[in-house]
C-alpha positions in Angstrom: 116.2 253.6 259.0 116.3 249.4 259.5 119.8 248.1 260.9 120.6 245.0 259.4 123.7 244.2 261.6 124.3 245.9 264.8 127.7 247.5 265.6 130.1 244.9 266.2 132.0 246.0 269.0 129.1 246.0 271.3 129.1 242.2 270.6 128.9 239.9 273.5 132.3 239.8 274.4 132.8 236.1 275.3 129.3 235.4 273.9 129.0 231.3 271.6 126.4 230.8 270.0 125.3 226.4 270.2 124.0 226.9 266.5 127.9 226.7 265.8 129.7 224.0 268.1 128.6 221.0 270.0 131.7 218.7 271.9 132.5 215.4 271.6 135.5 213.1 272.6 137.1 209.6 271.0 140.6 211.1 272.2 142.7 210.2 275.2 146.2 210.5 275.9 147.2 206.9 275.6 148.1 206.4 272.3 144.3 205.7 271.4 143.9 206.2 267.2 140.8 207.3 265.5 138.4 204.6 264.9 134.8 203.8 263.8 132.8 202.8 266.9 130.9 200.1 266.9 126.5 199.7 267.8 126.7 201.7 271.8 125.2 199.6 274.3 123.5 202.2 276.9 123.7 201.8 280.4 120.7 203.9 280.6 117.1 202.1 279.9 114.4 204.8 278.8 111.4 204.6 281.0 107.6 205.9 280.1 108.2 208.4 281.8 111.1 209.1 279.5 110.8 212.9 277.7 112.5 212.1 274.4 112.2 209.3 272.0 113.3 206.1 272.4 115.3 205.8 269.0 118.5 207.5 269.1 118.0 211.4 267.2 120.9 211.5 265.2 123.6 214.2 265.2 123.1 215.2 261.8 119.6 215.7 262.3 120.4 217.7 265.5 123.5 219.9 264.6 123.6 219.3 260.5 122.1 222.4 258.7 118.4 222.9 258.4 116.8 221.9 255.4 115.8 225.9 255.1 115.8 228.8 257.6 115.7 233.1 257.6 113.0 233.4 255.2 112.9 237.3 255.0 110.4 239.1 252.1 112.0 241.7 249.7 110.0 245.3 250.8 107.7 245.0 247.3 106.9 241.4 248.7 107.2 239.8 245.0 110.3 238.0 246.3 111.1 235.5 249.1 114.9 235.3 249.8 116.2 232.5 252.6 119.1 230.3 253.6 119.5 226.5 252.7 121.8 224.0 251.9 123.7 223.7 248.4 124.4 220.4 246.7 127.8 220.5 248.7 125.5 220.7 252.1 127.2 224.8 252.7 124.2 227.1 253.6 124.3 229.8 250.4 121.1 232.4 249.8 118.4 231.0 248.2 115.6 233.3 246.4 112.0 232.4 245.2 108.9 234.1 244.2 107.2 234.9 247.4 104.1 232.2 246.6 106.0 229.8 244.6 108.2 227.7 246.0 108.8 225.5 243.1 110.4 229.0 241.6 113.3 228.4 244.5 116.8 229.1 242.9 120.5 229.2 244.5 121.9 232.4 243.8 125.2 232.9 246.0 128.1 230.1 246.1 129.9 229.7 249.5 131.9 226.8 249.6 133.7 226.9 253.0 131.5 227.9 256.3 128.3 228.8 254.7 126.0 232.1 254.8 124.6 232.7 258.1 122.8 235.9 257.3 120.7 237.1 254.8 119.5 240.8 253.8 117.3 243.0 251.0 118.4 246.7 250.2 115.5 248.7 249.6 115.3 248.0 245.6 113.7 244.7 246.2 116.2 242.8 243.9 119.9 242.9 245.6 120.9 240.7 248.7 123.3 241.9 251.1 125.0 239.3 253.1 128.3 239.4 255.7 131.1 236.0 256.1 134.2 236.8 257.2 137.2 234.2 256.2 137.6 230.7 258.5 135.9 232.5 261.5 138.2 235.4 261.6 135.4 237.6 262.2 136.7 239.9 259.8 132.9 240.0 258.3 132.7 241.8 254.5 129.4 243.1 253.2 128.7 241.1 250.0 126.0 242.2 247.4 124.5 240.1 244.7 121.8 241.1 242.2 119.1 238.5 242.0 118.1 239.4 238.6 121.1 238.2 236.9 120.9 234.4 235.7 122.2 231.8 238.0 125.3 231.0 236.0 126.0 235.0 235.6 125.1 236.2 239.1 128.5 237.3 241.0 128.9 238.2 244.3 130.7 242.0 244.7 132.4 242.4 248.1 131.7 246.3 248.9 134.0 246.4 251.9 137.5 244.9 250.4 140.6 244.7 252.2 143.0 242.5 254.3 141.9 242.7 258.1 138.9 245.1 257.1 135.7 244.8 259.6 132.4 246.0 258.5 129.8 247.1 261.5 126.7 249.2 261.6 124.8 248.3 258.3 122.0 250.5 257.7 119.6 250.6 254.8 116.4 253.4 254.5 113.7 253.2 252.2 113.4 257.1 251.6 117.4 256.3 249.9 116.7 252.9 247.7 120.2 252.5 246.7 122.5 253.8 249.6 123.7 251.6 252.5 125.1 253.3 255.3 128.1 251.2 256.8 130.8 251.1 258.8 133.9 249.9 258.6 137.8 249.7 260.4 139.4 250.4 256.9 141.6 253.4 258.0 141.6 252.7 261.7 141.9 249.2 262.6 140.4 250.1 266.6 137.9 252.4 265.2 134.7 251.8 262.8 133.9 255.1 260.5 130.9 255.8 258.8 131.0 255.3 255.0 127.9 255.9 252.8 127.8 253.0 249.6 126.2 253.0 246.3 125.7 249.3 246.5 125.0 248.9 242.6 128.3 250.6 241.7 130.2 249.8 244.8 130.9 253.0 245.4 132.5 254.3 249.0 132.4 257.6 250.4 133.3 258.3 253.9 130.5 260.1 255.5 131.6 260.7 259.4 134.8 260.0 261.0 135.5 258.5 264.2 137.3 260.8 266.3 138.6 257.7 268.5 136.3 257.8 271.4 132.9 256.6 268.7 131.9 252.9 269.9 128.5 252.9 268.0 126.9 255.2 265.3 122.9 255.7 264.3 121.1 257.9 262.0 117.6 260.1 261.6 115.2 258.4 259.4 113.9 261.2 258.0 117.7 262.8 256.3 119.8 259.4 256.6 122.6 261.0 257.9 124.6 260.5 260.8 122.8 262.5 263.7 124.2 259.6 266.9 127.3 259.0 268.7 128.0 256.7 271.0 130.8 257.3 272.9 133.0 255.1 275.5 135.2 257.3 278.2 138.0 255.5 278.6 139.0 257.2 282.2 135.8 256.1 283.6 133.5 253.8 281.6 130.7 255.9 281.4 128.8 256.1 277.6 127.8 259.1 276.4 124.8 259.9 274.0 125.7 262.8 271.5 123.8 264.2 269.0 123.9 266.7 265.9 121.1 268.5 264.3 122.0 267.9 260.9 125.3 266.0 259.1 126.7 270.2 259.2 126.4 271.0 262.8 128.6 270.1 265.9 127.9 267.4 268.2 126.8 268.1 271.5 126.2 265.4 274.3 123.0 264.5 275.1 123.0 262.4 277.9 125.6 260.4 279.8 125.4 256.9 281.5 128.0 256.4 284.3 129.2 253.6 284.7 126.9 250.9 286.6 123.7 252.7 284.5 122.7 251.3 281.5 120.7 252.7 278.2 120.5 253.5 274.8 119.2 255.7 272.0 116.2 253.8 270.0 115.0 256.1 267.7 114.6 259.8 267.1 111.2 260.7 266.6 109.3 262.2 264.3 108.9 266.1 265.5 111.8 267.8 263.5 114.0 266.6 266.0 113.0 267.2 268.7 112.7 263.9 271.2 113.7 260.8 270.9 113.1 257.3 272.0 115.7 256.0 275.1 115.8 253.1 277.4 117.5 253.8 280.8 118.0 252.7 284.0 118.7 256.2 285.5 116.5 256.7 288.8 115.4 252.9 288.6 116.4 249.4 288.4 115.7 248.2 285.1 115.7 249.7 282.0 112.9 252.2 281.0 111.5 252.9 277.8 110.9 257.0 278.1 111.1 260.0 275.8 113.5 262.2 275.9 113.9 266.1 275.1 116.8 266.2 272.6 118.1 270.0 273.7 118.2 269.3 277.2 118.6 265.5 277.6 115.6 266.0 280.1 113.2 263.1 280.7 110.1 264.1 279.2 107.7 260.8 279.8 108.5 257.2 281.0 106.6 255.4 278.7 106.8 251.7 279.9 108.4 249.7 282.6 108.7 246.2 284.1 109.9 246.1 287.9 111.9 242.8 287.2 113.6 242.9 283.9 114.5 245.3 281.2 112.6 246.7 278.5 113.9 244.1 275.6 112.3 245.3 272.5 110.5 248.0 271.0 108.5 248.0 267.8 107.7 251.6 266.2 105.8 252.9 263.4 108.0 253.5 260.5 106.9 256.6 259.3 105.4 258.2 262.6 107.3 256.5 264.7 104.3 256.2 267.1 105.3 253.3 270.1 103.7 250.1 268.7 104.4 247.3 271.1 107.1 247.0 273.6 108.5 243.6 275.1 109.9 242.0 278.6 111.1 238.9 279.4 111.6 237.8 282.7 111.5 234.1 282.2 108.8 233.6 279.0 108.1 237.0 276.6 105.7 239.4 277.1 103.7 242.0 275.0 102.6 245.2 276.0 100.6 246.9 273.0 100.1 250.8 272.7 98.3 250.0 269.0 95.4 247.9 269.0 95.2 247.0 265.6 98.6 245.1 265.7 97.6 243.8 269.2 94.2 241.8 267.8 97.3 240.6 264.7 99.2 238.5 267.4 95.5 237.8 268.4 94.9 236.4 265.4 98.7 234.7 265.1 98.5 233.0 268.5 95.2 231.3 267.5 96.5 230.0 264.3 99.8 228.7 265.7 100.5 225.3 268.0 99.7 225.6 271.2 102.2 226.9 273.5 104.2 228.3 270.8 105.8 231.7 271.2 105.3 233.9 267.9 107.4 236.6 266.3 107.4 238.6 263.6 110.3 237.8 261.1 110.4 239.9 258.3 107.5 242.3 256.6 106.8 244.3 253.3 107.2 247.9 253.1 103.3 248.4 252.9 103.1 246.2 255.9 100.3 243.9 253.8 102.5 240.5 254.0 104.4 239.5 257.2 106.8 236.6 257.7 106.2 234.8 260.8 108.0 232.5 263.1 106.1 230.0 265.7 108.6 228.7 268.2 108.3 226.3 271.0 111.1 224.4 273.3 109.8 220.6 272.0 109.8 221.4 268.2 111.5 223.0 265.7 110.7 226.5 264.3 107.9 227.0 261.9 107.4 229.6 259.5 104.3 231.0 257.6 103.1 233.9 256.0 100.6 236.2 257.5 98.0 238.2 255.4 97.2 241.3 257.5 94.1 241.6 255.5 93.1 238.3 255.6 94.5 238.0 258.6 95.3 234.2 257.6 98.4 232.4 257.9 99.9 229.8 254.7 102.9 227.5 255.2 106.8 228.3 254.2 108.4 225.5 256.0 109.8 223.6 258.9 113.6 224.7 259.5 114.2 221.1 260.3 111.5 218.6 259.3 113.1 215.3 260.3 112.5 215.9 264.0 109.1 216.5 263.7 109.4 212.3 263.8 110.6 212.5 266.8 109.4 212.9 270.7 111.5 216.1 272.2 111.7 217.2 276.0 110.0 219.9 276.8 111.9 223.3 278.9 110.3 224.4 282.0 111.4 227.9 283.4 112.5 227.5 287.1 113.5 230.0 289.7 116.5 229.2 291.7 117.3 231.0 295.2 121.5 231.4 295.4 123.1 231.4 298.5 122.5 235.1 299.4 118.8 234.7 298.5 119.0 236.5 295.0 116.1 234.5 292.6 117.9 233.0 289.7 115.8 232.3 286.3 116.7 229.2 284.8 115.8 226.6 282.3 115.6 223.0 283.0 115.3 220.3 280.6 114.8 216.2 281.9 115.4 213.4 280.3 112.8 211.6 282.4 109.7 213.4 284.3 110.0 211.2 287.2 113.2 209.6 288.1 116.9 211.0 288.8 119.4 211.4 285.9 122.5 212.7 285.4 122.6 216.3 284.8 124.7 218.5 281.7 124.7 222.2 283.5 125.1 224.2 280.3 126.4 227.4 280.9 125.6 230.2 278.7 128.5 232.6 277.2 129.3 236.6 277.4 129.2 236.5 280.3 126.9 240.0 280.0 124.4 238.1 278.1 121.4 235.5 278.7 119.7 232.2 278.1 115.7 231.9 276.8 113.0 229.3 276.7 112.7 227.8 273.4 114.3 225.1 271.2 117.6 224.0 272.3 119.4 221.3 269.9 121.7 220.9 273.0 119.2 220.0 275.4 117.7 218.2 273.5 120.7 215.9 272.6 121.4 215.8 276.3 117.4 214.2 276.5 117.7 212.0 274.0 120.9 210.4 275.7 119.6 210.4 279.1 120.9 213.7 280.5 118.7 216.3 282.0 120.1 219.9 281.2 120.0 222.8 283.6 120.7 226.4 282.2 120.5 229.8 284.6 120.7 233.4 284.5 123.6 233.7 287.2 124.6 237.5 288.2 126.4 239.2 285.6 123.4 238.0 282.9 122.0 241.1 281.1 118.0 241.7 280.9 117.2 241.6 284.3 118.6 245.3 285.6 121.8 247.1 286.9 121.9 245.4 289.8 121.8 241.9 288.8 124.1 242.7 286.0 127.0 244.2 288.2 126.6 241.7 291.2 128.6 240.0 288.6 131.5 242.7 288.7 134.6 241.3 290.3 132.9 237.6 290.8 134.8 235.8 288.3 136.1 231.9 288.7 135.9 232.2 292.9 133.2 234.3 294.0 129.3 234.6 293.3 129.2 234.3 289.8 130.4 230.7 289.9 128.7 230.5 293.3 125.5 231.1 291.7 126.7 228.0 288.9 127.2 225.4 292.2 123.9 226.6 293.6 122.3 225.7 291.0 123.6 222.3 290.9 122.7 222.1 294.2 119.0 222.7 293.4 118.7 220.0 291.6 120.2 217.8 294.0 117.7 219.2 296.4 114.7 218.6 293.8 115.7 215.2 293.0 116.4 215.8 289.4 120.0 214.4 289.9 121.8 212.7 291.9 125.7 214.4 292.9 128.3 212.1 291.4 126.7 212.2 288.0 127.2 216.1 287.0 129.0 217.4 284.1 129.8 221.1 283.9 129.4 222.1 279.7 129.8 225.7 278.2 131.3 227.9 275.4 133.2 231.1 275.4 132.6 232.6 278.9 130.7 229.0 279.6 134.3 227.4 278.7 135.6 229.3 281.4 133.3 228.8 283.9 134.1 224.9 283.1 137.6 225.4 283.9 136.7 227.4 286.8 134.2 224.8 288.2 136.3 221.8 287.5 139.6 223.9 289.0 137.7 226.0 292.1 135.0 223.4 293.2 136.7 219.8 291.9 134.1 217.3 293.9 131.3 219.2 292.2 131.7 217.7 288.9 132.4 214.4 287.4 133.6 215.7 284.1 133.7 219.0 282.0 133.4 220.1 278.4 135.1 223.7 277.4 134.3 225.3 274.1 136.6 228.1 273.5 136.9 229.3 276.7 139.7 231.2 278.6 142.1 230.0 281.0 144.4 232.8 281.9 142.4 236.0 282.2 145.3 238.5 281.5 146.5 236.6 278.3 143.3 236.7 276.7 142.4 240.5 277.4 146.1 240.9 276.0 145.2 239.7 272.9 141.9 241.1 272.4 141.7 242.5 268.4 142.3 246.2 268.3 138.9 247.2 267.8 137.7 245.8 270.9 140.5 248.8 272.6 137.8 250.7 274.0 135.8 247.9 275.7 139.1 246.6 277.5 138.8 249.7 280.6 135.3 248.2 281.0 135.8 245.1 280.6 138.5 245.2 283.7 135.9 246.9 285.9 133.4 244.3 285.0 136.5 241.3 286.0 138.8 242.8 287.9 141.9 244.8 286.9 144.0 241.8 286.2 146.3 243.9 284.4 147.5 245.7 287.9 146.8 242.8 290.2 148.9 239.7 289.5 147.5 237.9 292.3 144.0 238.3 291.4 144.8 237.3 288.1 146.5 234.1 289.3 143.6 233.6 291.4 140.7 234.0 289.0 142.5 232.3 286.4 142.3 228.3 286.2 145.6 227.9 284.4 147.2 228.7 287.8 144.7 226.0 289.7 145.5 223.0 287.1 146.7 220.8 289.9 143.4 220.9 291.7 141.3 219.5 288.5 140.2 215.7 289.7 137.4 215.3 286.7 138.1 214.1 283.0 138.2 217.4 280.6 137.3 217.9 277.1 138.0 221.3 275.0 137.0 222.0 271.4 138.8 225.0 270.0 138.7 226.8 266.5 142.4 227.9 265.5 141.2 231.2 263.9 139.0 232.4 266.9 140.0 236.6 267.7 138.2 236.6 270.8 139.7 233.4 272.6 143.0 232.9 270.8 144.4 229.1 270.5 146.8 229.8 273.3 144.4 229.4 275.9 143.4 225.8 275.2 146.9 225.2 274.0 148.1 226.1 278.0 145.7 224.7 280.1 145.6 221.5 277.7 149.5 220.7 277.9 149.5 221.4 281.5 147.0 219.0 282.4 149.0 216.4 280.1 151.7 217.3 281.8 150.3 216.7 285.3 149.0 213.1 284.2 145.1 214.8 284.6 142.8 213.0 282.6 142.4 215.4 279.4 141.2 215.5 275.6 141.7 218.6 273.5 140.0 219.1 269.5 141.3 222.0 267.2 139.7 222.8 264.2 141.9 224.7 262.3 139.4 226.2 259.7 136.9 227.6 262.6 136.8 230.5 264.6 134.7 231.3 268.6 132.7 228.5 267.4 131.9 225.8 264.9 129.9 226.7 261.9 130.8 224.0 259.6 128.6 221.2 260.0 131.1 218.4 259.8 132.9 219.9 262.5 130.4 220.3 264.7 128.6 217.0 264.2 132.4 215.7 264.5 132.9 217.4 268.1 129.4 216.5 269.2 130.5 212.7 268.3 133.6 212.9 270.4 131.6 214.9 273.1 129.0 212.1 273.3 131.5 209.2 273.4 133.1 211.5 276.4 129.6 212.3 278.3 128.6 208.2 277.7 132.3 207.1 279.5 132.0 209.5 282.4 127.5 209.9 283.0 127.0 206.4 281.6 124.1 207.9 279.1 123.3 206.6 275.5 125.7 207.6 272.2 125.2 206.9 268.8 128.0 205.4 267.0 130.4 207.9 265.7 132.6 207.8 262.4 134.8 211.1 261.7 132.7 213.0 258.8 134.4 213.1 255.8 134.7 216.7 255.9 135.9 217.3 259.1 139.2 219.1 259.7 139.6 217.8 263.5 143.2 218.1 264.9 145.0 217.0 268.1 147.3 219.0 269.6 148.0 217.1 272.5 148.8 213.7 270.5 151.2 215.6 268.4 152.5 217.0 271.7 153.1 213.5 273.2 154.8 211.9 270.1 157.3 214.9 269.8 157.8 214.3 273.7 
């Protein structure tokens, strides 16, 4: 079985990704109008000891699309399918033969957002791709046959409807033209199992959700239906059940109170018989072990890392034999149970740039041809193919070329004590190597999710302009065990969560990367509301704030959570607080109620479509403020969604975003001209003229 999208619903709640929205600000609320900016005089000089080039990097090099990306092999390996820009500059699926580039052809034809995934089915020669419409996150399952000439080939939508979600897409080679998927098309709050004949576009429902079902995963071997995941809503705890064949009944397997965390991986192969968990039952971090599947006994703990969670594991197809399994802590890191693959990453590490990180992107069913990606922090990514024979690596390409011209920063990992002596994992970026600068402390959304090391277009803007940029796992970040996970429960806004945010900033003071008055608190989703909550519960910690689509009233945006997010909302008040019982803690948690303690400038981007954080919350926080007289700017792009994937929009914010961090840190900014295609709104001028 391979799952080419995981189930939705176990999405980061308040997770943004930076691939799809950078800030910017040429708006205040004094009748200023939209102009063309002039050549930027900097009030920053670049020193030798400068990390980033002198020349300004340009926006649309930084944030525009990459000239190609996702190169993924078809499973015969005769065909090389990957994502690039059309004529229009909107990302659509582009296919070549897998050694012949000059063979390259467009073969899908988006015209709005762009394609931002790309899939094979098993025949070797239909893509399966998901978009939903403006950032709805309504995402359909589109097929196209690749086979059909350019000016014939049609995309078929196999999950059609108004409001219709599609989750859980599986595909198996041992059933070359079934998808298994699920969708919300008679249930809007719950995802059932539909099997599709992806040439005819035929649906058949194969297992319905009973209404407890959060996730759903089948046996290789049959391709049916044989997991359940299950979400109590009296309790939060998950439960694992299981069925011996698509016939029998269900049966639990093993449950996970709440506080405890795991999952199914696979199901071996012994006539199901064991399977493949990770869990954090009996320890602090998550486990990879095997698993009896009559008795839900622990049978063998199979790996382990004392400080952070089993992330990955990679399995044999067909045996299903534990090939490699992989931590990260601060940097990845490998443990191989086969020693043939080990002396392949051997053999990849020596071919690749030094201090690259390597991964495996996409292989052939026979395994012969891999696609590989070399990352590092101070470049962009690089892909090759790798000849497991040969063990020799060719060029694809450069996702984007035009920085290689350029000096980047590089991203050391840090460790960071908080307040109570818990060691934070962060990621810090300078702008110089040896003098102070004023500091971007970019906060990463979900809040249950994580930042990396690697290449960050962000912090490397934030360089180039003169800004260092600090990121950290605070508690409540996932990957580094139970405990650090739920020290985050109940810490919203005023207690450690944002604690561990200040502490942070006061690290660097301490280090001398920065110096106090010259701190700007930046972040998306959950990061936009722990900008509101840094600028309204600490206000002489930062001298400005940027908030992407984050919430400011914590009870109006669970309110208006979409319906098949129901079953998260009971957990999702344990992991916050019960704000739907407790007014005052809402009031409290909540920066809306705190908007007459803000000092420092604000600037919010928001995407009128977004499900997750719905316009209201930057429509309230931003007309209070105006209302107060506190200094505030507010962007809404009414095509976009919980982030910005059009590349005019985002270059657009960035712009403004610059212009605001240049006024307020006194870095660098390129000159900024609204891009042609950008759909950039402002609520709060409209507001004041009809005042």
């Amino acid at each position: 079985m391979r799952v080419l999208v995981a189930l939705l619903i176990f999405a980061r709640v308040l997770s943004f990704s930076p691939l799809f929205t950078k800030p910017s600000s040429l708006f205040s609320l004094t009748g200023m109008t939209e102009t063309k900016t002039s050549a930027v005089t900097s009030s920053i000089k670049l020193h030798a000891s400068s990390t980033s080039s002198d020349e300004l990097i340009p926006r649309e090099i930084l944030f525009g699309n990459p000239e190609k990306t996702s190169p993924t092999l078809s499973p015969d390996g005769k065909h090389l399918a990957f994502l690039a820009p059309s004529e229009e500059g909107i990302l659509n699926v582009f296919v070549r033969d897998t050694y012949d580039a000059s063979t390259s052809r467009q073969i899908t034809n988006d015209t709005s957002r762009g394609i931002r995934s790309v899939s094979w089915a098993q025949d070797s020669q239909t893509i399966v791709y998901m978009q939903d419409f403006e950032g709805d996150e309504n995402f359909h399952l589109w097929a196209i046959d690749i086979l059909q000439g350019d000016a014939d080939a049609v995309a078929r939508d196999l999950t059609p409807g108004e409001n219709v979600k599609v989750s859980s897409v599986m595909t198996n080679k041992r059933f070359p033209d079934e998808i298994m998927l699920g969708t919300n098309q008679r249930d809007p709050a719950k995802f059932d199992m539909y099997r599709c004949n992806y040439k005819t576009g035929e649906l058949t429902l194969d297992t319905e959700n009973p209404g407890d079902v959060v996730g759903w995963g089948s046996e290789d071997e049959s391709f049916e239906i044989r997991e359940a995941v299950v979400r109590n809503q009296g309790d939060s705890s998950n439960t694992i059940r299981v069925r011996d064949s698509k016939d029998s009944e269900w049966r639990d397997l093993v449950t996970f109170p709440y506080g405890e965390e795991g999952n199914l991986v696979e199901f071996c192969n012994d006539g199901f018989k064991t399977c493949y968990m990770l869990s954090t039952v009996g320890r602090e971090t998550k486990a990879l072990i095997k698993v009896d599947l009559k008795t839900g006994e622990t049978l063998e703990e199979i790996s382990s890392n004392d400080n952070c969670d089993c992330r990955g594991v990679m399995l044999d197809e067909d045996t299903k034999k534990i090939r490699m399994v992989s931590y990260n802590y601060a940097r990845t890191e490998r443990i191989f149970f086969d020693k043939e693959l080990e002396e392949h990453y051997e053999a990849l590490k020596a071919e690749g740039p030094a201090g690259s990180e390597v991964g495996i992107s996409s292989r052939t069913r026979d395994e012969k041809l891999w696609v590989v990606v070399y990352s590092c922090s101070d470049g962009p990514s690089e892909y090759r193919l790798y000849d497991t024979e040969t063990k020799k690596t060719s060029p694809l390409f450069v996702t984007k070329p035009e920085l290689l011209k350029y000096k980047l920063a590089p991203m050391e990992d840090v460790r960071i004590s908080a307040r109570d002596g818990l060691e934070l994992v962060g990621y810090l970026t300078r702008a110089d190597s040896e003098k102070k600068t004023p500091l971007i402390l970019l906060v990463h959304g979900g809040p249950w999710a994580r930042d990396f090391w690697g290449f960050s277009a962000q912090a490397q803007w934030f360089a180039n302009r003169g800004y260092a940029t600090l990121q950290v796992n605070f508690r409540g970040s996932t990957g580094y065990g139970k405990s650090h996970l739920h020290k985050g429960d109940g810490e919203w806004g005023v207690g450690s969560m944002q604690h561990d945010l200040s502490d942070a900033v006061q690290w660097a003071i301490d280090q001398g990367i920065t110096d106090s008055d010259k701190i700007c608190i930046y972040g998306g989703s959950y990061g936009g509301y722990a900008c509101l909550a840094g600028l309204a519960f600490t206000p002489d910690l930062y001298c400005c704030g940027v908030d992407i689509v984050g919430p400011s009233n914590v009870k109006t945006l669970l309110d208006s959570i979409p319906a098949y997010w129901g079953p998260l909302r009971n957990q999702m008040l344990l992991k916050i607080g019960d704000v739907d019982k407790d007014e005052e803690f809402n009031k409290k948690i909540s920066p809306l109620f705190h908007v007459d303690n803000i000092k420092a400038p604000l600037l919010i981007g928001q995407g009128a479509n977004d499900p997750r954080v719905k316009q209201a919350e930057a429509d309230q926080i931003a007309m209070s403020m105006q209302k107060k007289g506190i200094p505030v700017e507010y962007v809404l792009y009414p095509d976009e969604g919980h982030g910005f994937a059009r590349p005019d929009n985002r270059i657009d914010f960035n712009g403004r975003v610059e212009l605001f961090l240049k006024e307020h840190l006194g870095g660098r900014a390129e000159p900024f001209e609204k891009p042609e295609g950008s759909t950039a709104q402002f609520p709060l001028i409209e507001n004041e003229a009809i005042v």
